[in-house]
N, C-alpha and C positions, 0 to 999 in steps of 0.2 A: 479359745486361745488363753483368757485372760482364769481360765478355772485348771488347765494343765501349766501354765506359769503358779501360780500357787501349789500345784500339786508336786512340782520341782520344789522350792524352796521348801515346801516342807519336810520331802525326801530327804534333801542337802542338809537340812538343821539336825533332824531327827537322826539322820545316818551318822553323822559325823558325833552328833551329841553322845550315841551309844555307842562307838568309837572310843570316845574319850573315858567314855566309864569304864568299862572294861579295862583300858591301860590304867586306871585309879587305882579298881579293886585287886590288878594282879600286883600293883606297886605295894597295897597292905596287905596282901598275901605274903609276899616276898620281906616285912618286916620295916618299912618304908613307914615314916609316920607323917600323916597330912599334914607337912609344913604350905606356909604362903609361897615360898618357892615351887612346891610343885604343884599348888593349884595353880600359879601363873606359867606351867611349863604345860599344866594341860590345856589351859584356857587357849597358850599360842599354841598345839597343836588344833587343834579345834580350829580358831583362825586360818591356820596356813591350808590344812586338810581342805575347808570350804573355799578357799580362794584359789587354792589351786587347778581344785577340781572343778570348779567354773569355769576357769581359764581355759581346762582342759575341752570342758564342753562350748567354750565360746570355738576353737578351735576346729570341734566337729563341726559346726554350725557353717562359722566360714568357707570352711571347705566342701562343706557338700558330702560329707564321709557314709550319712545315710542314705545315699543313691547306689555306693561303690560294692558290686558285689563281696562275698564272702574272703574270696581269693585276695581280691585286692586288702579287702578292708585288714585284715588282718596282722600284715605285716606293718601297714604303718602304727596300730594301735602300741603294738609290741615296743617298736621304736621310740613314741609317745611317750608310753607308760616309762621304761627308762630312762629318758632323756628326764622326764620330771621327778622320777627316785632323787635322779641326781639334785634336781632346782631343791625341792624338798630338804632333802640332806643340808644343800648348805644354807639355806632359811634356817631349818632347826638348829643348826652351830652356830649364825650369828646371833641367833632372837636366846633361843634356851641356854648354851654354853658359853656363850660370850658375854652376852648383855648382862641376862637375868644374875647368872654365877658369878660374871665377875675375877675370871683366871684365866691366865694364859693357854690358847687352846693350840694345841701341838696336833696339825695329822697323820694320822696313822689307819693305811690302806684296811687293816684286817679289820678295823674298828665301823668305818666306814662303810664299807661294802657290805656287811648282812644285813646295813639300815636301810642301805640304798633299795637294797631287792626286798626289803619289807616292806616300803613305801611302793618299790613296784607292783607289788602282789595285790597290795591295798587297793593300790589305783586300777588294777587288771580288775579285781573284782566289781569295782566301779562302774569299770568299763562293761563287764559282761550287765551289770545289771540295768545301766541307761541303754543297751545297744537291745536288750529285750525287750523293756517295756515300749519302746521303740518300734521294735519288729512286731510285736503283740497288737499295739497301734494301727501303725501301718497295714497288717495284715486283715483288722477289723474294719477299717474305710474302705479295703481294696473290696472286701466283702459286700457290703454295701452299697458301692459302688457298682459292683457286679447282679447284685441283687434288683438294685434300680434299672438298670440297664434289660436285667430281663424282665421285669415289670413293663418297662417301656413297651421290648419287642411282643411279648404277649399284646397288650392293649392293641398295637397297630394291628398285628393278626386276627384280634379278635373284632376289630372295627372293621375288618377286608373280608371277613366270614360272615359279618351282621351286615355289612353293604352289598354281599350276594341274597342275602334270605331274602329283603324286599320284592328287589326285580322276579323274585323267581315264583313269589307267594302273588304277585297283580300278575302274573301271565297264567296261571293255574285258575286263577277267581274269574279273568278277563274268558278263558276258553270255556268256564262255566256256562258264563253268560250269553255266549257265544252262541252254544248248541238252544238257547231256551229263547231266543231272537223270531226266529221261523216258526217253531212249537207254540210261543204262547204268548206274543209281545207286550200284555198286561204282569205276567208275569217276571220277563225280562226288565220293566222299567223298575218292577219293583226287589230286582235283583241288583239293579244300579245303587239303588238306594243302599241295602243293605250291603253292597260291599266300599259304599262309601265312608260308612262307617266304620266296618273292617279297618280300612286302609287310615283313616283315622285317629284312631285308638291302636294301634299297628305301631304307626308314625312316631306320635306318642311315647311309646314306649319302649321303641327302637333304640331309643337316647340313654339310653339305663344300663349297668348290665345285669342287675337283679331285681327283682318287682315281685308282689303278693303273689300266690298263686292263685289269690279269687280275683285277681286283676286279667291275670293271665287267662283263667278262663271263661271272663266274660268275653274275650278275642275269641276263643275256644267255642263258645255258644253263635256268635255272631256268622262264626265262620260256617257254623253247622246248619245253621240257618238261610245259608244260602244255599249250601249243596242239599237241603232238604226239600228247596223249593225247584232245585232241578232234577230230583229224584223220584219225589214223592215217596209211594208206598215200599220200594227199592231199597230206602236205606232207614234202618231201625238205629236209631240211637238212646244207647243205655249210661244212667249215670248214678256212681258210686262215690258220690265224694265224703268223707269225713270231714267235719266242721272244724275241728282242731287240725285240719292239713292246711287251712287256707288263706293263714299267716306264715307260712314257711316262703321264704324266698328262692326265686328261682328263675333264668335266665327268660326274657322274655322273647316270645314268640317259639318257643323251642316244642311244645306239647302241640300248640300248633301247628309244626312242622311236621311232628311225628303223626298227628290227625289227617292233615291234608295227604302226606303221601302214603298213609293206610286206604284212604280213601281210591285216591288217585291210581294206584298200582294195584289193590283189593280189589275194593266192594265193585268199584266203579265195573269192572270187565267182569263181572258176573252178570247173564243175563237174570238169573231170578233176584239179583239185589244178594244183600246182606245188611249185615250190623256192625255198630261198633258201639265199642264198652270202654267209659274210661272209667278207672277206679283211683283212690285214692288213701293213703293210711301211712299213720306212723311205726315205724318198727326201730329198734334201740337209737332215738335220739336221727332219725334219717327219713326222710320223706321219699314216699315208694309211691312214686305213680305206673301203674300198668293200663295201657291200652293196648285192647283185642279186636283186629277187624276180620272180617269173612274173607275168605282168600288162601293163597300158599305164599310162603315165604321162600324165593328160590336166589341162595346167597350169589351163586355164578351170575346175576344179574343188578348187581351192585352198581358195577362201572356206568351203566346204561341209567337205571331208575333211583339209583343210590344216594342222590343229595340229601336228603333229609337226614340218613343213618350218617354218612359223612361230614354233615354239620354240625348234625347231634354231638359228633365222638370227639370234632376238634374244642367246642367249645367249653364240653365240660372240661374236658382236658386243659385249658387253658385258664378257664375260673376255678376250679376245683382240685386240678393234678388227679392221684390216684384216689382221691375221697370221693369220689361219685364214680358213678357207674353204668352205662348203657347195653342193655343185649337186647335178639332179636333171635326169636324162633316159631318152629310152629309149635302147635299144641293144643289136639284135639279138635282138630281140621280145623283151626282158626291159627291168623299169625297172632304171635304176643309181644307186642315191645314193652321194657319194662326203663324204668329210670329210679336210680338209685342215688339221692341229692343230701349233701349232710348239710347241717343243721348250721347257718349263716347269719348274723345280728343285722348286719352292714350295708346299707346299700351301697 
């Protein structure tokens, strides 16, 4: 407030100041020679010009003028600007032809009236320039405003997207464990363990919406470490990571997601087993992770087995907009997910 009050009064001096010049240099143009009479004739226009047009703006102010649409605002501006040609006019006849000069002032309408609509004009111009920087204002907080607002709604959506991944990541780890119960109960307590950890380091990091991705995929290893002990010779996992990929930030739990339900919808319903392959690398300033697992990729089957590609898509979406990228296909009888993440400072 106290830095747009300053930034008025400097408007108001500086407007009115080059105002007054301009009326100087056409008066020595015109052959007029800088007596003290008409420095004290510019000095009170100068005067009356800022006090008027104060006036005029204490006026917007009271009334509320910056609420009133276009339609409205208009006509009373018009009205305004008139009505103060007039106040104007006869300020400048008692201060500059009265007082200053010191002769009998006789009126005369034809004399009058083009000064009056020049001060009109003056003041219209006024008007159009406080009524913009105004709207220009105005327009920049509505922004803002609106900007915040969707900052908001994203956050909650993406807090109701990340309060789904938990529940749905312990009921896949829990059914692991499940089948390895009867099979090999040394092996199940030691499946407890390791997805207590999981769940853990998970928890953890749930709280975030971007994290290292060598954070990321110590989740990644922990989690593979379990379905290896329920698979054994079944499932082959391969890793490609770049060292310089593993300071890039990126939404956490998400690679996981895309891990367990390769697994889960893949390799898992292969009776001979398969593999999966994560890789990692930078390409122009973008971090490209691709994971490959054994299997087909059959997209009609979305609605059914689909959260992970549906979680994946809403949250990049929602941290990223169109700067990142997720697709899913086969390729060379293996599925390929691939993610496409730009390049983030910020936790």
């Amino acid at each position: 407030m106290l830095i747009k009050k300053k930034l008025y009064w400097f408007a108001q001096l500086f407007g009115w100041l080059v105002y007054v010049l301009i009326v100087g240099v056409f008066n020595k143009l015109n052959g007029n020679d800088l007596t003290v009479e008409l420095l004290y004739s510019l000095f009170s226009i100068f005067l009356i010009g800022l006090s008027v047009s104060h006036f005029y703006r204490a006026i917007i102010i009271k009334l509320n003028w910056m609420s009133l649409s276009v339609a409205h605002l208009i006509p009373r501006v018009i009205i305004s600007i008139l009505f103060l040609g007039v106040i104007v006019y006869i300020l400048q006849t008692l201060i500059i032809e009265i007082a200053l000069s010191n002769y009998d002032y006789t009126f005369v309408l034809a004399d009058a009236f083009p000064k009056i609509i020049n001060w009109s004009l003056l003041l219209l111009l006024w008007s159009l320039l406080y009524f913009l920087f105004h709207f220009i204002n105005n327009y920049k907080k509505e922004e803002i405003k609106n900007l915040k607002w969707e900052a908001a709604r994203n956050e909650i959506e993406l807090n109701k997207i990340k309060s789904q991944l938990n529940p749905h990541f312990i009921f896949n780890s829990m059914n692991s464990i499940r089948a390895l119960v009867d099979e090999n109960p040394d092996l199940a307590k030691n499946a407890i363990t390791q997805l207590s950890n999981v769940l853990r380091n998970s928890l953890l990091m749930g709280k975030k919406k971007l994290v290292p991705l060598g954070d990321e995929l110590k989740i990644v290893d922990d989690y593979l470490s379990l379905e290896k002990t329920r698979f054994e010779e079944k499932l082959n996992i391969i890793k490609k990571i770049e060292p310089n990929t593993e300071t890039f930030l990126v939404p956490p739990l998400m690679i996981q997601t895309i891990v367990e339900n390769g697994i889960k919808h893949g390799t898992s319903k292969l009776a001979e087993g398969g593999s999966l392959e994560i890789r990692t690398k930078i390409m122009d300033d973008k971090l490209v992770i691709t994971i490959y697992n054994s299997g087909k990729y059959d997209e009609s089957k979305i609605p059914e087995t689909g959260f992970g590609i549906l979680n994946t898509i809403q949250r990049l979406q929602l941290l990223f907009g169109n700067a990142a990228k997720f697709t899913i296909e086969n390729e060379n009888n293996r599925v390929k997910a691939q993610l496409i993440i730009p390049s983030k400072t910020q936790l």
